[in-house]
TISETI-619147 format. One record per residue (C-alpha): x, y, z; residue in three letters. Coordinates in steps of 0.02 Angstrom, whole numbers, plus 50000, padded with zeros to 5 digits. Each point is the difference from the previous one (the first is absolute). Layout:
residues N
XYZALA;...
//
This chain:
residues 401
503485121649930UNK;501925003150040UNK;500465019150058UNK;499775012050077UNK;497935001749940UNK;499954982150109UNK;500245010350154UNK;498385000750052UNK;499654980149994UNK;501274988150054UNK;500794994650152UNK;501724993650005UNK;500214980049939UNK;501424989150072UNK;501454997249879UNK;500294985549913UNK;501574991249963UNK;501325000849865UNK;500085019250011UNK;498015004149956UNK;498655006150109UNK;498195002449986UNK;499615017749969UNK;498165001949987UNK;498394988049955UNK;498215003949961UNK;498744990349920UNK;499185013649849UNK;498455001049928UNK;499984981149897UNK;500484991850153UNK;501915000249937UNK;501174999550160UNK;501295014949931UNK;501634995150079UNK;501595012149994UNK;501784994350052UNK;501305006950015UNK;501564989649918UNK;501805004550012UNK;499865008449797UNK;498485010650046UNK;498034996850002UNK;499094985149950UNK;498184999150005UNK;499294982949999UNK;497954995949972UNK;499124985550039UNK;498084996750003UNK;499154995950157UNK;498454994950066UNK;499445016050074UNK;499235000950181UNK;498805011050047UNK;501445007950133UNK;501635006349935UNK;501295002750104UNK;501085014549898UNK;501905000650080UNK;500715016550002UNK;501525007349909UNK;501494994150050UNK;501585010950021UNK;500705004749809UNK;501855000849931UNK;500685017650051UNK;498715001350157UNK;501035007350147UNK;499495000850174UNK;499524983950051UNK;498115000450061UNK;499955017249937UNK;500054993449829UNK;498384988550020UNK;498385007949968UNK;498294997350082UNK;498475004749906UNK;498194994449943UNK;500074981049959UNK;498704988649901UNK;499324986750111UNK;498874991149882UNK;499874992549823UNK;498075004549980UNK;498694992549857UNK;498725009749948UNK;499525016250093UNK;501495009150029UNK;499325018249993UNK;499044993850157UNK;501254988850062UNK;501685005249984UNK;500615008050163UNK;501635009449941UNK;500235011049849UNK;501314990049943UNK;499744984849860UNK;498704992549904UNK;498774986550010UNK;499444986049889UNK;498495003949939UNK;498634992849863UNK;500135012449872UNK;498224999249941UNK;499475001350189UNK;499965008250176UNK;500005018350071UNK;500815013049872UNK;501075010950083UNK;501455009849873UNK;501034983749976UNK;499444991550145UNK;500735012050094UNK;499414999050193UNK;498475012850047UNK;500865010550152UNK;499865018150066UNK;501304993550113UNK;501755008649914UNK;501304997950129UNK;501544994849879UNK;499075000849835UNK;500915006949847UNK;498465003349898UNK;498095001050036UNK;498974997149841UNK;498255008350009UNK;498555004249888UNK;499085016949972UNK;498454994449920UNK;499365017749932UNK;499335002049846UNK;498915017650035UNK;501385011749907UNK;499964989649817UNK;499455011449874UNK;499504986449887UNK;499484982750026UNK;499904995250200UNK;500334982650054UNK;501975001850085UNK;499404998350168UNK;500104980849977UNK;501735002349919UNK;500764994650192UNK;499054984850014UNK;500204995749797UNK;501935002350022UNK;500104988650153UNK;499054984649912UNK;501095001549848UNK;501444998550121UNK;499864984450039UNK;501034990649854UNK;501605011850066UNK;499744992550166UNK;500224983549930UNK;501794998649941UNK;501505014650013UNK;499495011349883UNK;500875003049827UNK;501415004649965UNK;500445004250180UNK;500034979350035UNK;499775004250220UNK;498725001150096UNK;499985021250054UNK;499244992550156UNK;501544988650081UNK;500895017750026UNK;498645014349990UNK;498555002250169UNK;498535003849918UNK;498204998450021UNK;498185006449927UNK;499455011250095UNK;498214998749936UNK;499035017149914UNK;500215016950067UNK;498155004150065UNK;499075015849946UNK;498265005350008UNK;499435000249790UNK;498415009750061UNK;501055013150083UNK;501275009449844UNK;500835010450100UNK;500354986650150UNK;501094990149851UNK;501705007849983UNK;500055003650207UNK;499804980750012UNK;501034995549849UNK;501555011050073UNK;499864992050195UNK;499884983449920UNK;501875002749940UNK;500415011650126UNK;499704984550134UNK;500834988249886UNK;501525011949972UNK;500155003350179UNK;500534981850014UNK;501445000849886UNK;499184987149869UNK;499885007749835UNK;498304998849886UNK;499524990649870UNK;498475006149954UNK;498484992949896UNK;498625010949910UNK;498995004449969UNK;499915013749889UNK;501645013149984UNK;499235013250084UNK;500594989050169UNK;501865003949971UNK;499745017750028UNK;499694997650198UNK;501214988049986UNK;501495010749942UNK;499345011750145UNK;500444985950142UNK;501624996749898UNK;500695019249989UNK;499664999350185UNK;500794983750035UNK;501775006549915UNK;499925019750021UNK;500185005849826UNK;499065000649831UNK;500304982049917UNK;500484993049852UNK;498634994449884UNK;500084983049892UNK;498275001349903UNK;499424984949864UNK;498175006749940UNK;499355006249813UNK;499285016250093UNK;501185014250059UNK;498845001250150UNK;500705018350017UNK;498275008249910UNK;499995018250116UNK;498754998150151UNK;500155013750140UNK;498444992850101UNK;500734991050175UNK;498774986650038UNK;499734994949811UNK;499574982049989UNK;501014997449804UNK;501094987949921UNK;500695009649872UNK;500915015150105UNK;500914990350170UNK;501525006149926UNK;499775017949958UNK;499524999550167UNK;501434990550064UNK;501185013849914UNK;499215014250058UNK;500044994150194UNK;501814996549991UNK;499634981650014UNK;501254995449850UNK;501075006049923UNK;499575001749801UNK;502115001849945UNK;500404983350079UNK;498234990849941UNK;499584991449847UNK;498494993649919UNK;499854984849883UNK;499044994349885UNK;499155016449973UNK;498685001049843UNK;498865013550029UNK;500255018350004UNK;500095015850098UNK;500595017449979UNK;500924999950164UNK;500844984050040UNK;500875010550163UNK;501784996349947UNK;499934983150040UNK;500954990849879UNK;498964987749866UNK;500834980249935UNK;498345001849916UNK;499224982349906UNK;500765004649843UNK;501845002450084UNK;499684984950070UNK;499774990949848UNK;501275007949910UNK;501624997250119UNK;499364987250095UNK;499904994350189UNK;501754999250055UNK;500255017449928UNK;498425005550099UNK;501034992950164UNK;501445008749969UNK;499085015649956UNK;498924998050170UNK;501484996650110UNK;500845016649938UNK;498605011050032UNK;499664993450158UNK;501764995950088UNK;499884994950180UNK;498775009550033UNK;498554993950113UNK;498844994149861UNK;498124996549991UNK;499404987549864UNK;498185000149938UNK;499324988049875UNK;498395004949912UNK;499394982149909UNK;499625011849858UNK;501835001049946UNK;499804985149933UNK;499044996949812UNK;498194995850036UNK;500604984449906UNK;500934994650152UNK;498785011250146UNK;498295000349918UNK;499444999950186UNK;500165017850020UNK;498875016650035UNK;500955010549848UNK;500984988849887UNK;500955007149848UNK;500774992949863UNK;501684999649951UNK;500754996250184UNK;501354991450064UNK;500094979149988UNK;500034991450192UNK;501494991349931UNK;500815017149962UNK;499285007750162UNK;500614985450124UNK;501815001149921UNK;499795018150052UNK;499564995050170UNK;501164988650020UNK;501535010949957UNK;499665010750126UNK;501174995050144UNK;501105015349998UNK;498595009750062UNK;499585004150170UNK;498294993250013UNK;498955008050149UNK;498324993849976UNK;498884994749832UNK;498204997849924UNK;499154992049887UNK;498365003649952UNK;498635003549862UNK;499514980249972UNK;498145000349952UNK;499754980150006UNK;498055001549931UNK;500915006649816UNK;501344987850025UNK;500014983449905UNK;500764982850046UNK;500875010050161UNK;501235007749904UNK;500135017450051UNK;499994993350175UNK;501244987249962UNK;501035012749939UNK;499955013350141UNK;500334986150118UNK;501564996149892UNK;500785018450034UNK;499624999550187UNK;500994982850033UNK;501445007949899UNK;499925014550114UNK;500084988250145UNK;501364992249907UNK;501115016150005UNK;499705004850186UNK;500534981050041UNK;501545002849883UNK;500325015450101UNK;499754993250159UNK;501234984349938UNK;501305013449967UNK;499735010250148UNK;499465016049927UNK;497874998150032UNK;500025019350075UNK;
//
């Protein structure tokens, strides 16, 4: 856990002889004690297994090569204090790190992240929006939150693939629970949807958002546009344009956010893109198409590049309708449709997205009572630890905005 991402957790270590000094030590998430030290050629990072106590001291970083200033240079921040079995999303006091859990077992928070409304120093706040009264097919996506959470819990286990860290040494973040609404009250729901970000915003975390059905990002993008002052950028997986023409303001309907979101100046349709597109409408609103087909045909890497051009550095919103995928891969869903996108071709989407300037994602539209074996949930909880894994990436490099 060398550079400058260590900042936040160790203290300085007394040097050693022959020219090498501690720089930093943590036990992670197997118990391993992760030992860097610094040798006369550069970096080495030693492991060795331990017998894990139920307290862990965590040292703090340790001046680097090329720190000026003295003190200056030493940084003080959130530390881990314990090595924790079982229960972290209960027990965990920092939003730092990662527990050791029993898979198979205890509360199921998004990967065992720790339940807090407390977001002093968080990075990212992951939430649910369980709403499924806007589907215009088959209900059933207000469970998507807790589905996606459960199916978590194998990413929580190791560092996930093919980033090979754990997002959660470097990035704050906790779950933040479910945005509360009144179901029996329409009109009450996007009020209550947009203060839940609004609050969360306000903070400086950004939102990682669980659905629910699509209909949520809508309110969403509303907090957002706030948040940064101009229309944004949207990055939009589905099989539905979600731009069908719908003039009436309190609408409950997952099929026209968009059209919406363009016509209040909440993005902006030149620097947005949809994927995985296989439906039709007359009036897509200029928003450019990589529809399912493209996809196929040129391939994911050609679908990042593509992305990253439209978009630029622009403050960018991503939204991840389940339903991009095949129903082969997301048969959990309220409006599947063949002919979508694999999850192994969607996640190498995802994944190539650090160039952009992520502000705040969703994903939403799991239906677990269509799904089979978990796999649609499995899936959507695949995309949002790769979006965790690009914000810690970011943060890493300094540029988390």
């Amino acid at each position: 856990m060398g550079g400058d991402a260590a900042a936040g957790f160790f203290r300085a270590l007394p040097r050693l002889n022959r020219g090498s000094a501690f720089h930093s030590a943590c036990y992670d998430r197997r118990g391993i004690a992760v030992v860097d030290v610094v040798v006369p050629s550069g970096y080495a990072t030693m492991r060795k297994p331990v017998v894990p106590d139920e307290s862990m001291p965590c040292l703090a970083r340790a001046p680097m090569p090329g720190d000026t200033g003295g003190p200056a240079a030493m940084t003080t921040g959130p530390t881990m204090t314990e090595l924790l079995h079982g229960d972290g999303a209960i027990r965990r006091t920092t939003p730092y790190g990662s527990s050791i859990e029993n898979t198979y077992a205890g509360v199921l928070s998004f990967m065992r992240r720790n339940y807090s409304r407390a977001l002093d120093g968080v990075d990212v706040a992951i939430s649910g929006v369980p709403l499924d009264l806007a589907t215009t097919y088959r209900a059933g996506a207000r469970l998507g939150p807790a589905a996606i959470r459960a199916a978590s819990v194998q990413l929580a286990e190791l560092n996930p693939y093919p980033w090979g860290f754990d997002p959660f040494d470097d990035l704050a973040a906790v779950d933040y629970g479910d945005c509360w609404f009144d179901a029996h009250n329409p009109l009450s729901i996007k009020p209550a949807i947009v203060e839940h970000a609004r609050t969360i915003l306000r903070s400086g975390a950004k939102m990682l958002t669980l659905g629910g059905d699509h209909y949520i990002t809508y309110p969403l993008l509303i907090a957002h546009a706030e948040r940064y002052g101009e229309p944004l950028s949207l990055i939009h997986f589905d099989a539905h344009c979600d731009t069908w023409a719908d003039d009436e303001p309190d609408s409950l309907n997952h099929g026209t956010m968009f059209y919406k979101a363009v016509k209040e100046g909440l993005i902006d349709p030149a620097t947005s893109v949809q994927v995985g597109i296989r439906t039709w409408n007359d009036d897509f609103l200029g928003i450019e198409r990589l529809d399912a087909a493209w996809v196929h045909d040129h391939g994911s890497r050609a679908a990042v590049e593509r992305i990253v051009d439209i978009v630029g550095a622009r403050p960018a919103y991503l939204t991840f309708d389940i339903d991009c995928l095949d129903p082969a891969f997301a048969p959990g869903t309220g409006t599947p449709v063949a002919g979508g996108l694999s999850s192994a071709q969607a996640l190498a989407i995802v994944r190539g997205l650090g160039a952009v300037n992520l502000i705040g994602a969703d994903v939403v539209e799991v239906a677990p009572a269509y799904d089979h074996a978990d796999i649609t949930a499995i899936a959507a909880a695949h995309v949002a630890c790769d979006l965790l894994c690009l914000w810690r990436q970011k943060k890493v490099a300094g540029a988390l905005k």
